[in-house]
C-alpha positions as a Markdown table, in Angstrom:
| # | Residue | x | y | z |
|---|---|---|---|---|
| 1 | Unk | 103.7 | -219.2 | 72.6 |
| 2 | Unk | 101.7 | -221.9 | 71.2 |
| 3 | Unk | 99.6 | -220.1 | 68.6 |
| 4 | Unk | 99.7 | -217.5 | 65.8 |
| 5 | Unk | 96.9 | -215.5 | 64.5 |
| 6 | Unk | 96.5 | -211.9 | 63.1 |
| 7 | Unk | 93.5 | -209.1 | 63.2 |
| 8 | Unk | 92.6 | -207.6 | 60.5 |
| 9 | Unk | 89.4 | -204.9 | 60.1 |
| 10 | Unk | 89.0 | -206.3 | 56.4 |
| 11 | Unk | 89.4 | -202.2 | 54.9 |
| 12 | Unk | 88.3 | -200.7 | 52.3 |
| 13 | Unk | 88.8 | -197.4 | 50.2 |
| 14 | Unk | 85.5 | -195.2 | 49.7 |
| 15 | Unk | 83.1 | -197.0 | 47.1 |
| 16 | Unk | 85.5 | -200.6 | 46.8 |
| 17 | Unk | 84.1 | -202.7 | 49.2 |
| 18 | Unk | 83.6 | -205.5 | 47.1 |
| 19 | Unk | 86.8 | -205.5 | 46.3 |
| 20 | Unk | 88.2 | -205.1 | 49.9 |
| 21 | Unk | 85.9 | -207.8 | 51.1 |
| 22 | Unk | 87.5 | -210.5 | 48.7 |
| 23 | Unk | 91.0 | -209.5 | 49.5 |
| 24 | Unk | 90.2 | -210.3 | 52.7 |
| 25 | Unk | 89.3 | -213.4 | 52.0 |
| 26 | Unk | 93.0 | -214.0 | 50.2 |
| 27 | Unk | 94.4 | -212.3 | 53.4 |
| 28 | Unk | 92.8 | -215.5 | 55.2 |
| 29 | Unk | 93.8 | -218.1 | 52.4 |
| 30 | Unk | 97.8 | -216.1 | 53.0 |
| 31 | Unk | 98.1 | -216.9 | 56.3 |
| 32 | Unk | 96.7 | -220.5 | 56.2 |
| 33 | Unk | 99.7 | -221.4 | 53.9 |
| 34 | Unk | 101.8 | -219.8 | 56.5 |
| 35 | Unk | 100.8 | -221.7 | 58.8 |
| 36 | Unk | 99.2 | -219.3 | 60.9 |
| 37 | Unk | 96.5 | -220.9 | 63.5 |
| 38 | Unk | 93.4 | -218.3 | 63.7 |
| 39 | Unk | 92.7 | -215.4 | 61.9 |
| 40 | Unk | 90.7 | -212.4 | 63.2 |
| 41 | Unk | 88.0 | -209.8 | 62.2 |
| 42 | Unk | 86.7 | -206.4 | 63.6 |
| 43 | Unk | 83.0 | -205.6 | 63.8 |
| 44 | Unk | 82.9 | -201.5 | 62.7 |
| 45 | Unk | 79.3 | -200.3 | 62.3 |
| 46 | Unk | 78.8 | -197.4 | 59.4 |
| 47 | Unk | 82.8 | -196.6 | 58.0 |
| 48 | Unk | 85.2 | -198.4 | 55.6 |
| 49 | Unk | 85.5 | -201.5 | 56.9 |
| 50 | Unk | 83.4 | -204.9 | 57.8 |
| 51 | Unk | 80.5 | -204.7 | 59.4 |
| 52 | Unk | 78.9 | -207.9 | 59.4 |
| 53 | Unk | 81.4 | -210.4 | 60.0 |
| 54 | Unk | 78.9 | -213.9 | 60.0 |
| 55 | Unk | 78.6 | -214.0 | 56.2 |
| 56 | Unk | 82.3 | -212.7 | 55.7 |
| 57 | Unk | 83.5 | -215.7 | 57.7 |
| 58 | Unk | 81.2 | -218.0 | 56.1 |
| 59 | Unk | 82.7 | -217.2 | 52.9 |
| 60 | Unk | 86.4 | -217.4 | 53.7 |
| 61 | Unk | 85.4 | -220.7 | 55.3 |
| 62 | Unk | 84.7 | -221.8 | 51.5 |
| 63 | Unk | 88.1 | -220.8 | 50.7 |
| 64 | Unk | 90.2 | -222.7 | 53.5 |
| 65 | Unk | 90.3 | -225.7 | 55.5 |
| 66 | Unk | 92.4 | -225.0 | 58.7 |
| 67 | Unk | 92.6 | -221.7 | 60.2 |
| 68 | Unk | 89.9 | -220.8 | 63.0 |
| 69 | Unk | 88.0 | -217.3 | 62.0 |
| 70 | Unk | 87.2 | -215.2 | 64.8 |
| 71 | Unk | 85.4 | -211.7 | 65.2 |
| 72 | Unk | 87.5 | -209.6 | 67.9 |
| 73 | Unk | 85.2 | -207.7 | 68.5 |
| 74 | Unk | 81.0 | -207.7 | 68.3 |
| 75 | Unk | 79.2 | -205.2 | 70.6 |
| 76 | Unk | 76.7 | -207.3 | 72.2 |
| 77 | Unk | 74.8 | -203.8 | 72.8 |
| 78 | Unk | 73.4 | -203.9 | 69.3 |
| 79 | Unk | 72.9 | -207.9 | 68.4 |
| 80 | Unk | 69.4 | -209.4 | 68.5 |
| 81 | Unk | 71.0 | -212.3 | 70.3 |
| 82 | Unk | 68.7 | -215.1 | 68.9 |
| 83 | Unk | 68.8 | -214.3 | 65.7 |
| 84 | Unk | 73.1 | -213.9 | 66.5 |
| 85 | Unk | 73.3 | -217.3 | 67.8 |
| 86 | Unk | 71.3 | -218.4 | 64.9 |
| 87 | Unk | 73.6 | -216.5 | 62.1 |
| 88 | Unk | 76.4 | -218.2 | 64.2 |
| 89 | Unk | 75.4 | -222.1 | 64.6 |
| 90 | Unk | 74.5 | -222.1 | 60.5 |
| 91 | Unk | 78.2 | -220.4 | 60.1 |
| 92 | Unk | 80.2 | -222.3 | 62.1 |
| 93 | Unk | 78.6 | -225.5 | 61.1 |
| 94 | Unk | 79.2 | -224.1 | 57.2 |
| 95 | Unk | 83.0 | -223.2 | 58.2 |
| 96 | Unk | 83.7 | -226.8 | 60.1 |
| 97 | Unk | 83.3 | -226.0 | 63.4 |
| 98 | Unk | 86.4 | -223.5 | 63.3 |
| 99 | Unk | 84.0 | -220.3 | 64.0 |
| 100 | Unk | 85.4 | -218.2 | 67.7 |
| 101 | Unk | 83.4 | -215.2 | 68.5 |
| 102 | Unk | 84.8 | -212.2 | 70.8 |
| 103 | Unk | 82.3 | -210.1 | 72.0 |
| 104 | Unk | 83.0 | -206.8 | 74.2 |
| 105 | Unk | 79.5 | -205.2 | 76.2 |
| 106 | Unk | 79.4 | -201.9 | 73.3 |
| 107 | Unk | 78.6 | -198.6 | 73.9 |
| 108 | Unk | 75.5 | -196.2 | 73.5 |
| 109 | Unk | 77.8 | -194.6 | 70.3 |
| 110 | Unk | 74.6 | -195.7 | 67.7 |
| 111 | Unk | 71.4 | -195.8 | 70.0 |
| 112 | Unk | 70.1 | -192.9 | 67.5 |
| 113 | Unk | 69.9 | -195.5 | 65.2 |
| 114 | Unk | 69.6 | -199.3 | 67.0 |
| 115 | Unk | 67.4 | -197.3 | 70.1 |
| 116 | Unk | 67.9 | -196.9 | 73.2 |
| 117 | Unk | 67.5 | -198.8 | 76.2 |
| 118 | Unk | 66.3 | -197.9 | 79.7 |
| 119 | Unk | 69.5 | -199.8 | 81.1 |
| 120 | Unk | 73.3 | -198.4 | 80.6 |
| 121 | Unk | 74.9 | -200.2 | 77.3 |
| 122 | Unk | 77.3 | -202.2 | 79.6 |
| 123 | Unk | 74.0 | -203.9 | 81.6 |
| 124 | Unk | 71.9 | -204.2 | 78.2 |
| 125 | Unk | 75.1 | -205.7 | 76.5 |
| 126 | Unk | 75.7 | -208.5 | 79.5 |
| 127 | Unk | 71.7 | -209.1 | 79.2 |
| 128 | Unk | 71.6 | -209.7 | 75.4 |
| 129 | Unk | 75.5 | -211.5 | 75.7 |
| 130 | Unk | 73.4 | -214.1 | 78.4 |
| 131 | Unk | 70.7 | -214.8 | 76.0 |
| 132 | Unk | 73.0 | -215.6 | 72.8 |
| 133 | Unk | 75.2 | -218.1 | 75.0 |
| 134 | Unk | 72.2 | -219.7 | 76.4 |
| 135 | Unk | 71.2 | -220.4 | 72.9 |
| 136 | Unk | 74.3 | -221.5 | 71.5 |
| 137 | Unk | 74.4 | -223.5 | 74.5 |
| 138 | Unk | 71.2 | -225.5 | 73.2 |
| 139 | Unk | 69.3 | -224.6 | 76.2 |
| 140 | Unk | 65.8 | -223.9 | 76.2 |
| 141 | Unk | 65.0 | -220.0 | 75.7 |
| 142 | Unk | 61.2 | -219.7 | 75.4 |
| 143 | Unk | 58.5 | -222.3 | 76.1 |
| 144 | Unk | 55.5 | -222.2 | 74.5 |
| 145 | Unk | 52.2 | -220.9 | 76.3 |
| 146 | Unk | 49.3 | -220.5 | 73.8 |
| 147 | Unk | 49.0 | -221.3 | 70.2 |
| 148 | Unk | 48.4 | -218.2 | 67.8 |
| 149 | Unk | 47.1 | -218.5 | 64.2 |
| 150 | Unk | 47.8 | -221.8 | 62.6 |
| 151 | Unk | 50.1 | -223.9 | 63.1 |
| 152 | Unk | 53.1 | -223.8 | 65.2 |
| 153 | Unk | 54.5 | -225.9 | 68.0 |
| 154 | Unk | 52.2 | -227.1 | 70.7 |
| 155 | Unk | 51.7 | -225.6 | 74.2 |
| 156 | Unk | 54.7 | -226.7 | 76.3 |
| 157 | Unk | 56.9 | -227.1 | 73.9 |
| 158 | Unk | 60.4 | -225.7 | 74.5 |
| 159 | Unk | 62.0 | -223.7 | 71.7 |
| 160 | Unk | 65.9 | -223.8 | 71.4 |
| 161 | Unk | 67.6 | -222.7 | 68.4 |
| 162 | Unk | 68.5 | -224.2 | 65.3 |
| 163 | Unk | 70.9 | -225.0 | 63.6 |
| 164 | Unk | 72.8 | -226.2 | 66.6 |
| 165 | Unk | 76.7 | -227.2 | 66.6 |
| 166 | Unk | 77.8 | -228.7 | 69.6 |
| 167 | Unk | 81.3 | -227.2 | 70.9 |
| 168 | Unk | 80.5 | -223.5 | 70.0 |
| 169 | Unk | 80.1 | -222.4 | 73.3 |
| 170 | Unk | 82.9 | -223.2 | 74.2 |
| 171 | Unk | 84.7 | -221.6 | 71.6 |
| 172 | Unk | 83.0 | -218.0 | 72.5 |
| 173 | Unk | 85.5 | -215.2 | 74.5 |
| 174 | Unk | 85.4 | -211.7 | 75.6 |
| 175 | Unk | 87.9 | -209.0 | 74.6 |
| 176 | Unk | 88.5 | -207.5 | 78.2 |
| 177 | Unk | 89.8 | -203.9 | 77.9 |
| 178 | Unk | 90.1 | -204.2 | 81.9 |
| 179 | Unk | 90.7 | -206.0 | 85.0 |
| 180 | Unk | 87.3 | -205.9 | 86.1 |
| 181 | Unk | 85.4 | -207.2 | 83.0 |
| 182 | Unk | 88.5 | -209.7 | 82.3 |
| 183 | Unk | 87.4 | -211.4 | 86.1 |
| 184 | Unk | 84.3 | -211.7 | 84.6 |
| 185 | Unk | 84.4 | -213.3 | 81.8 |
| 186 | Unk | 86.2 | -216.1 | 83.3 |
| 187 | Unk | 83.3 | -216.6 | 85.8 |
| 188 | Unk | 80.8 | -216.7 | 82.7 |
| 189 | Unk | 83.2 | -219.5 | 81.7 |
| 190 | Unk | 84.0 | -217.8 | 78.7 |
| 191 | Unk | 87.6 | -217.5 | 76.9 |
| 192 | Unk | 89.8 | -214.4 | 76.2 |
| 193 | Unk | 91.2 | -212.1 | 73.8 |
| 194 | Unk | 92.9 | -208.9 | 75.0 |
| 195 | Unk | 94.1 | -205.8 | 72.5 |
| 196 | Unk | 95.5 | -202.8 | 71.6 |
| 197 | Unk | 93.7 | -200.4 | 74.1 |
| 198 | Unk | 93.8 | -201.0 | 78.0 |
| 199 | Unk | 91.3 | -199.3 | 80.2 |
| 200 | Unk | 91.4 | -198.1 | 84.3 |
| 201 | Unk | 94.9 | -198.6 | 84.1 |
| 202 | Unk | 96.6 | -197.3 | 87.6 |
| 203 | Unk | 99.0 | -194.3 | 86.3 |
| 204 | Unk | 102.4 | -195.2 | 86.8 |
| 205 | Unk | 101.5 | -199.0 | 85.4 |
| 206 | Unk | 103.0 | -199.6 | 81.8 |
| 207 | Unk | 100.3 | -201.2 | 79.1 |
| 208 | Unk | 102.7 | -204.5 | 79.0 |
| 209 | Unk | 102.7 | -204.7 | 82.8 |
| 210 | Unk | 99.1 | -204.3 | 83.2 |
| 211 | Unk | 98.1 | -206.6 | 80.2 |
| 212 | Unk | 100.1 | -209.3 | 82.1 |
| 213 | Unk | 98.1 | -208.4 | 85.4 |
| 214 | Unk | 94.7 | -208.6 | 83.7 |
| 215 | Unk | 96.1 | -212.2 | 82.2 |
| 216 | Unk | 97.3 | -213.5 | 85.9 |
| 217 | Unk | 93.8 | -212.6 | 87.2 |
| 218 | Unk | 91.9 | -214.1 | 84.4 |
| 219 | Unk | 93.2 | -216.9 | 84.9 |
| 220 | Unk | 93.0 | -216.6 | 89.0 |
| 221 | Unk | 89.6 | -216.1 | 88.6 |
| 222 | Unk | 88.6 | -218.7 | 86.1 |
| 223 | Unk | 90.8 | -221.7 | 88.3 |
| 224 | Unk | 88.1 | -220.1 | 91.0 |
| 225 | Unk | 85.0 | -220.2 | 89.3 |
| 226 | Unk | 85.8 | -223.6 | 87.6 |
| 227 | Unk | 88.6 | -225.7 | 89.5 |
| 228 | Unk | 90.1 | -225.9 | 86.3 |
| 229 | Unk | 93.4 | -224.4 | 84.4 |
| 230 | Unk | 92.0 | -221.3 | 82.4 |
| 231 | Unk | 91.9 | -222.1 | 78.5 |
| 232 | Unk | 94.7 | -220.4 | 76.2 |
| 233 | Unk | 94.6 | -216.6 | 76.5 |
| 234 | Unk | 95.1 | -214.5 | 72.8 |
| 235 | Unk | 96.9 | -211.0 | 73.2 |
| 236 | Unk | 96.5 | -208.8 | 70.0 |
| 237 | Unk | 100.0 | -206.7 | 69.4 |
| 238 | Unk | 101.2 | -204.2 | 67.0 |
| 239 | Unk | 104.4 | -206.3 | 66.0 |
| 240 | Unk | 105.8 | -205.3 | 63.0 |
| 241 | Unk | 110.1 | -206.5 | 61.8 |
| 242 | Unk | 111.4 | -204.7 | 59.0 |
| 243 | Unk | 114.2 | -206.9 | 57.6 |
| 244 | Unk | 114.6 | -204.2 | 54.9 |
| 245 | Unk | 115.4 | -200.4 | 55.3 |
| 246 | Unk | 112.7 | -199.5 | 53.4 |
| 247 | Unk | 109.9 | -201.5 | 55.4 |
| 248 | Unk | 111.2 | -200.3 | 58.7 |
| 249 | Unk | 110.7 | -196.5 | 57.4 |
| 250 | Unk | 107.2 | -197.7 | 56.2 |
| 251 | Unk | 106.8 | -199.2 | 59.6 |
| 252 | Unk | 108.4 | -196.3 | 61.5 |
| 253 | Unk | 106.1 | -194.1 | 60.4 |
| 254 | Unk | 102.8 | -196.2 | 61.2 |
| 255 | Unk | 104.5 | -195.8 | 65.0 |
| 256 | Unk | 105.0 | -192.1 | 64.9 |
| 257 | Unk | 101.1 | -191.8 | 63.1 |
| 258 | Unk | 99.9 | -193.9 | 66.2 |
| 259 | Unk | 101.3 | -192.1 | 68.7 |
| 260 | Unk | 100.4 | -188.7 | 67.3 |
| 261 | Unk | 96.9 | -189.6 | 66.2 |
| 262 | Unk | 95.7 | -192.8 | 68.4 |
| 263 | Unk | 93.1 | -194.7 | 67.1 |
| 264 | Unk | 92.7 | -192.7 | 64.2 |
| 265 | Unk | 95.8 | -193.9 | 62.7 |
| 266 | Unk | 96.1 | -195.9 | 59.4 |
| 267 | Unk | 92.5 | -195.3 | 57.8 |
| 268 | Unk | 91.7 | -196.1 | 54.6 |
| 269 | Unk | 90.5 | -193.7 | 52.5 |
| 270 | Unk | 87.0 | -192.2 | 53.1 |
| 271 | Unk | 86.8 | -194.0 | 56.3 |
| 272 | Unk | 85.4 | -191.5 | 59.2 |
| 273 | Unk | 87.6 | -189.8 | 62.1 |
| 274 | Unk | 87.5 | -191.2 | 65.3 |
| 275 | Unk | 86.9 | -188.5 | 68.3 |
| 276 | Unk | 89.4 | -190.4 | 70.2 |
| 277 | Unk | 92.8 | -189.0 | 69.8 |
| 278 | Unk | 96.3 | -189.6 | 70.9 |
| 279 | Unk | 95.3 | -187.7 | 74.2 |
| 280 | Unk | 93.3 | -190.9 | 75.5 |
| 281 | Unk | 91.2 | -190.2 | 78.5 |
| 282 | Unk | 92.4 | -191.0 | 81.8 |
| 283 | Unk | 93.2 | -194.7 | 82.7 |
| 284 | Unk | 93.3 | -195.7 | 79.4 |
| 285 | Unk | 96.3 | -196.8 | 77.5 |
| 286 | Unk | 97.6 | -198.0 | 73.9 |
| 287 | Unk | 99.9 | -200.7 | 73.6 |
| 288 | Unk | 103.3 | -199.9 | 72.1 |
| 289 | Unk | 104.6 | -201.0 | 68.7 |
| 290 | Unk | 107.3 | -203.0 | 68.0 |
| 291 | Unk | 109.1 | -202.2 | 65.0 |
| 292 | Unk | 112.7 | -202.2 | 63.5 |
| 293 | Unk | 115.2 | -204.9 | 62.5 |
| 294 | Unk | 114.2 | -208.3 | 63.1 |
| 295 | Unk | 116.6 | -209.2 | 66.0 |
| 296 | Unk | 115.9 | -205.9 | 68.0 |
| 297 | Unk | 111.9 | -206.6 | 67.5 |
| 298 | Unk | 112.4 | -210.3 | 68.7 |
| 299 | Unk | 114.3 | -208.3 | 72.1 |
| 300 | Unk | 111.3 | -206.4 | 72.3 |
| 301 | Unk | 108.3 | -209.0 | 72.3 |
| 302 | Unk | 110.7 | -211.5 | 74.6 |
| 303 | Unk | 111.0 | -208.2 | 77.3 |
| 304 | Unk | 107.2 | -207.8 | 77.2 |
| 305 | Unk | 105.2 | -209.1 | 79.8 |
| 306 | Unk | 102.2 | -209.0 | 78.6 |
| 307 | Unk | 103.1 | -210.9 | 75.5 |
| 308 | Unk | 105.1 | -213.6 | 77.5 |
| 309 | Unk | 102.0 | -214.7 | 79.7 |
| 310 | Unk | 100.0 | -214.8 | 76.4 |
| 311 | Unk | 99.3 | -218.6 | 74.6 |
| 312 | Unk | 98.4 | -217.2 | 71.2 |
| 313 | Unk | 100.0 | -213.9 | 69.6 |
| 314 | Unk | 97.5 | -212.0 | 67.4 |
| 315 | Unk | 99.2 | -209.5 | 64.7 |
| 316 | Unk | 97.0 | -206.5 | 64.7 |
| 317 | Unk | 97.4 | -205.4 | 60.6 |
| 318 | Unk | 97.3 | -201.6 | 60.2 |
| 319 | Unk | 94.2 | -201.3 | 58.7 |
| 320 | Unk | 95.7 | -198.6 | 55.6 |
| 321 | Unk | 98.1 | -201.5 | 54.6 |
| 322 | Unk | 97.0 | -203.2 | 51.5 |
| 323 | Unk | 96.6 | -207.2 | 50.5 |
| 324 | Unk | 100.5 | -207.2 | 49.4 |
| 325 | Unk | 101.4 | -205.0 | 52.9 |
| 326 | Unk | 99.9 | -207.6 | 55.0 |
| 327 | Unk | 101.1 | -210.6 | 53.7 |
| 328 | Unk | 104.5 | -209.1 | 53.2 |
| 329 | Unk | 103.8 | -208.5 | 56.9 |
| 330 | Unk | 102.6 | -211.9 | 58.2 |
| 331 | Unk | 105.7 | -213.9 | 56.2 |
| 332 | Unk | 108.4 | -211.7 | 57.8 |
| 333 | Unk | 106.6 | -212.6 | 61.3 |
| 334 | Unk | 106.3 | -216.0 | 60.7 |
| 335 | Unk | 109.5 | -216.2 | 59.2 |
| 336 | Unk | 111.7 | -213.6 | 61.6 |
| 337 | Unk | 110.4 | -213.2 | 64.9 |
| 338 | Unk | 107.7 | -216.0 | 65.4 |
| 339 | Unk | 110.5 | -218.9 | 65.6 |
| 340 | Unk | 112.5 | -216.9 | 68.2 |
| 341 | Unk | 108.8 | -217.2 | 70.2 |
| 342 | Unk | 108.8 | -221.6 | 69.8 |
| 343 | Unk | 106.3 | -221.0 | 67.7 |
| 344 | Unk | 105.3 | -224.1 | 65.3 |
| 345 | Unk | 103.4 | -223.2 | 61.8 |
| 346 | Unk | 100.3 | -225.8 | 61.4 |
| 347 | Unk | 99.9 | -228.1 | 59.0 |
């Protein structure tokens, strides 16, 4: 493992968001004097947690020089993609050129609200997905035909958008949840993150095993597509050493509250309840978490195979924990179980 990062859903208790946004940005500042390499936040529309990560990012940017800030993950379903690729050349350009974007395809969840679209959300997401990469790309995206009112560009002129930084493209991944959209990502030439929930997963097939299947094909695919080596893969895990008795009883019980309520485990307070439950639907699977003593955790991660074909290691934070959970959190990780991994803190 050659890089360490951590996912956090920047959360909030009902009516202190202010207050949960800045401690986010000190969770950030934390793990940059750890030496951790890239820090990650989650897009969640209408709950307790962030839901516009651009200006978040932008603003923890301000507050460190090193670590890489990446969204894991934006629905493209719901982005205007200009106006995204916009909001993301200005940010990165703000933040140093350390900005990574993940993007998954979304869901019709909130077409009540954003509208609907004649096209299923997966199509509609890969459509509007194409159009923000073409113009972070700094390829043309319109030219103009006819003038209208006063002013404006002259007839013929290509329009590309502005600001543009160079490199970003090639910073932008997909969180594949499957086989299927993992193969495709790597023809789109984009990189990858993989997480916590796996779907059309063969029964019988364990997440870890799978995870490292939906690695070796990434990579199969992209060597295909490209005639290159595939660029480093991220793998977000629930890896959590105890080195006291009274952390691994904290962390004990985040395990037995995931496996009895799934997704809906750890919410802050006021935050809504997801429908998913711990009875997921068919072919889709939760990752496991690692807890316990240091040395036993350490066993744990080495055995996984998912986690051994991974370059970078992301710590998915349990998003109840406070500011002082997750930092205890990310030191005993960096400190315990990350070395074990020839992991190397940056400087």
């Amino acid at each position: 493992m050659t890089s360490l990062g951590f996912n956090t859903r920047v959360s909030f208790p009902a009516g202190e968001a202010a207050r949960g946004l800045r401690e986010g940005i000190d969770l950030f500042k934390a793990a940059e004097d750890l030496g951790y390499q890239s820090g990650w936040a989650y897009q969640r529309h209408f709950d307790n947690y962030l839901s516009s990560p651009l200006p978040f990012f932008a603003a923890a940017g301000q507050h460190t020089s090193r670590i890489t800030l990446g969204s894991a993950v934006i629905p493209a379903r719901y982005q205007e993609p200009i106006l995204l690729a916009e909001a993301a050349g200005t940010t990165d350009l703000l933040v140093g050129g350390r900005l990574q974007l993940a993007f998954s395809s979304g869901t019709d969840q909130w077409d009540g609200v954003f509208g609907a679209v004649s096209s299923d959300a997966r199509t509609e997401g890969q459509r509007r997905l194409a159009l923000f990469l073409r113009g972070v790309a700094g390829e043309p995206i319109h030219t103009v035909t006819a003038r209208k009112g006063i002013g404006g560009p002259p007839v013929g002129t290509e329009l590309r958008v502005t600001p543009h930084s160079p490199g970003l493209r090639d910073r932008i991944r997909y969180g594949s949840g499957s086989i299927a959209s993992a193969v495709n990502a790597a023809r789109q030439g984009l990189r990858l993150i993989t997480g916590t929930i796996l779907h059309d997963v063969p029964a019988g097939e364990s997440f870890p095993e799978h995870q490292a299947r939906l690695i070796k094909e990434y990579r199969n695919a992209w060597t295909a597509a490209h005639g290159t080596a595939a660029p480093p893969v991220s793998v977000a895990a629930s890896i959590l050493p105890g080195p006291t008795a009274s952390l691994r009883a904290v962390y004990a019980a985040y395990d037995l509250e995931r496996r009895t309520h799934g997704p809906a485990a750890s919410r802050p307070r006021g935050a809504l309840e997801p429908t998913l439950t711990a009875e997921l639907p068919p072919g889709m699977v939760m990752s496991p978490v690692y807890h316990g003593a240091p040395a036993s955790v350490i066993d744990a991660v080495l055995a996984d195979p998912g986690l051994a074909a991974a370059d970078e290691l992301v710590l998915f934070l349990p998003p109840a924990f406070t500011l002082p959970e997750n930092i205890r959190l990310l030191t005993d990780l960096a400190e315990t179980v990350a070395p074990a991994l020839n992991w190397t803190p940056a400087t």
